[in-house]
MDTraj code that builds the backbone (N, CA, C; nanometers):
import mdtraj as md
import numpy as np

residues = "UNK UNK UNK UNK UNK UNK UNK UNK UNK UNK UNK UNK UNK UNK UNK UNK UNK UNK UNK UNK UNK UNK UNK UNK UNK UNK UNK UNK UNK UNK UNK UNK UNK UNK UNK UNK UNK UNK UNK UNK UNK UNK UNK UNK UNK UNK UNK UNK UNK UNK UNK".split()
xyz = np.array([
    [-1.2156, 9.2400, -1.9941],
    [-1.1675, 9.3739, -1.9673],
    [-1.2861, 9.4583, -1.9208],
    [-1.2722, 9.5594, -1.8223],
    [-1.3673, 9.6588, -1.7597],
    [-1.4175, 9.7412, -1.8541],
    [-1.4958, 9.8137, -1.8565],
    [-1.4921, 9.9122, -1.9310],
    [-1.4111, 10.0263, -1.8418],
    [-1.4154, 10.0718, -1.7713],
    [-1.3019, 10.1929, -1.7377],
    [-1.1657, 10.1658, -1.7511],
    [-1.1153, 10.0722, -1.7956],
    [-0.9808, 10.0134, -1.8611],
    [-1.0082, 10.0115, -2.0138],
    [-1.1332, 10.0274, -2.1074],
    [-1.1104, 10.0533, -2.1973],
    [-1.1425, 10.1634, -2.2584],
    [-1.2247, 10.2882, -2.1863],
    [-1.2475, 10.4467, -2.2156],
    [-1.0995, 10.4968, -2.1976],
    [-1.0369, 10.5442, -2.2238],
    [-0.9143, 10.6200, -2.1806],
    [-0.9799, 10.7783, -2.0844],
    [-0.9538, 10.7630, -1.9439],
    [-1.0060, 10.8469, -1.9022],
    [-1.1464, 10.8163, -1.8022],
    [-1.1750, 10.7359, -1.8412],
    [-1.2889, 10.7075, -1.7412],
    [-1.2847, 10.6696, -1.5914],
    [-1.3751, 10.7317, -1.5752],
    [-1.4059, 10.7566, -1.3860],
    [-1.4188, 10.6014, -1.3292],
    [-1.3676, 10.5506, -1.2740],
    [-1.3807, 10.3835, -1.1992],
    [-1.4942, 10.4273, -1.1419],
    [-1.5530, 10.2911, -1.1681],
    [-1.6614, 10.2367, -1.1184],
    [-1.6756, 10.2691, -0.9727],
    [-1.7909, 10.3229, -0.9224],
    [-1.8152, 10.3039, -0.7530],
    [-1.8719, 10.4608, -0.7390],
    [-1.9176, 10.4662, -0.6167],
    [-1.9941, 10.5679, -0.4974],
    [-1.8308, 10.6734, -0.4734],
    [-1.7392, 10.6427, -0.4875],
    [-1.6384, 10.7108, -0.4197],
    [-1.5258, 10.7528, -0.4965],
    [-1.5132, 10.7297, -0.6250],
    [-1.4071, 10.7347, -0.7165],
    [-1.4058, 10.9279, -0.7438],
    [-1.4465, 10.9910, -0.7198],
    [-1.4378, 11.1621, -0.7289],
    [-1.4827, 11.2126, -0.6274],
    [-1.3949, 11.3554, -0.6285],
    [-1.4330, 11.4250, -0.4982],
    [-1.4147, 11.6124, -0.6126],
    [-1.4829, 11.6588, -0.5434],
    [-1.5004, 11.8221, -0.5769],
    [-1.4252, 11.9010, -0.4519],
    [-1.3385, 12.0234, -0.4424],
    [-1.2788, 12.0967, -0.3687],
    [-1.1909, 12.2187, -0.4294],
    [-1.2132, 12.2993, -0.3103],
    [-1.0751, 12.4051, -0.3692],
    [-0.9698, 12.4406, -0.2878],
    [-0.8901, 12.4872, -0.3821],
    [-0.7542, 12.5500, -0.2822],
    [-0.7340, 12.6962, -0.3167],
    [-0.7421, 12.7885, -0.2249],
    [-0.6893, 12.9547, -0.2321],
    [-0.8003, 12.9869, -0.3438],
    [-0.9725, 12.9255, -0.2983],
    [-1.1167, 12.9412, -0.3804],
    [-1.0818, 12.9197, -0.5232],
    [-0.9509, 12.8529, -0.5518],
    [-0.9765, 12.7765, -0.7170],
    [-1.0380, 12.6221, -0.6958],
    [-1.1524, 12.6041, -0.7658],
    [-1.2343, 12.4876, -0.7680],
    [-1.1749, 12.3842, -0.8512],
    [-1.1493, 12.2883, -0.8158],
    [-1.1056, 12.1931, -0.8873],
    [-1.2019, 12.0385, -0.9028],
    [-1.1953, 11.9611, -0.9504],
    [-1.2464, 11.8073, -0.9504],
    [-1.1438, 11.6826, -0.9825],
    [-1.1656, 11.5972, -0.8989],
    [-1.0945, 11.4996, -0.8515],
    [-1.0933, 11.3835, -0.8933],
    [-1.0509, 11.2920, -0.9092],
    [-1.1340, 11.1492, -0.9512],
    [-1.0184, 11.0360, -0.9823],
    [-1.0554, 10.9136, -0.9489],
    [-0.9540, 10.7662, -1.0214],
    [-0.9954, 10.7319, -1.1534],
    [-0.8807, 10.6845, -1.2002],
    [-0.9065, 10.6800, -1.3389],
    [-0.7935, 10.5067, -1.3581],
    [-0.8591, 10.4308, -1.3186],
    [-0.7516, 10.2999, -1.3451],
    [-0.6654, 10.3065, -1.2233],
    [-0.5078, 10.3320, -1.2231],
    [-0.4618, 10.3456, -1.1202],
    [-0.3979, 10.5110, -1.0921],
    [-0.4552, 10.5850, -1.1507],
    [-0.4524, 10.7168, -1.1947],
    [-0.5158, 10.8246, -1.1000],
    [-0.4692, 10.9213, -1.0496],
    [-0.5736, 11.0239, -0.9751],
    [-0.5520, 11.1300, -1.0844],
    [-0.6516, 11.1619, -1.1295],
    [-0.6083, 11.3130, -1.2716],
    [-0.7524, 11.4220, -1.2116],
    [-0.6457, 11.5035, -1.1873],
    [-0.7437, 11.6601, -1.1212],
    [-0.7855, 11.7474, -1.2551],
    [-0.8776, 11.8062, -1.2498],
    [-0.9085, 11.8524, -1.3240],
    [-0.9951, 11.9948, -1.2826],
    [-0.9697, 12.1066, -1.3879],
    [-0.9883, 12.2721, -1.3288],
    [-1.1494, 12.2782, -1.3351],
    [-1.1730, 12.3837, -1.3375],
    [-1.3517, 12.3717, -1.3123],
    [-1.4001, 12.4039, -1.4184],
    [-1.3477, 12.4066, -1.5646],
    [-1.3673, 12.4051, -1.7004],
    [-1.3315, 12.2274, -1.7665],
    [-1.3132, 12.1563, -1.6896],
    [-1.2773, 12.0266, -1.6940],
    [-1.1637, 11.9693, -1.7705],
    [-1.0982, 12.1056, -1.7809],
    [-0.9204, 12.0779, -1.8642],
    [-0.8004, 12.0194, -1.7545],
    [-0.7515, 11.8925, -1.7900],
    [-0.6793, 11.7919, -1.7341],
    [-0.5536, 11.9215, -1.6650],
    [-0.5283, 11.9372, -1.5090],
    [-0.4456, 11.9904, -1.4621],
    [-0.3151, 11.9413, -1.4351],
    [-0.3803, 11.8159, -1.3922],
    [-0.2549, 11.7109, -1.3670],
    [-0.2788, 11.5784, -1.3458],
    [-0.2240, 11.4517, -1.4105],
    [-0.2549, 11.3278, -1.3744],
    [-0.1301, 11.2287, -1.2755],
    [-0.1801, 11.1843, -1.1655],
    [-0.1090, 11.1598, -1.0532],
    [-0.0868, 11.0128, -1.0595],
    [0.0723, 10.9158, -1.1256],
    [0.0014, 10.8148, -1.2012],
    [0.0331, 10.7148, -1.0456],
])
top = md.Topology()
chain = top.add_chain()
for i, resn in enumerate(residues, 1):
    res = top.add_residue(resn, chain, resSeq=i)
    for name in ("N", "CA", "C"):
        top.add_atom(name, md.element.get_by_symbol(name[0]), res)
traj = md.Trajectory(xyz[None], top)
């Protein structure tokens, strides 16, 4: 087993797994999580997970 299959939440492995951006200047952060995209606000509280 990986370890990012066994953190609940952890960022996959690699150069490319997160991205930083905003919409209407709210900053958000981006990232894979297993087969998961979960955005997160710029206080790092889970906004939404995209399964």
């Amino acid at each position: 087993m990986h370890l990012h299959q066994v953190l609940t939440g952890a960022v996959n492995p690699g150069d490319c797994c997160y991205s930083v951006g905003s919409v209407n200047d709210i900053p958000f952060t981006a990232y894979g999580s297993g087969c998961d995209v979960v955005i997160l606000a710029s206080d790092f509280d889970c906004v939404q997970i995209i399964p």
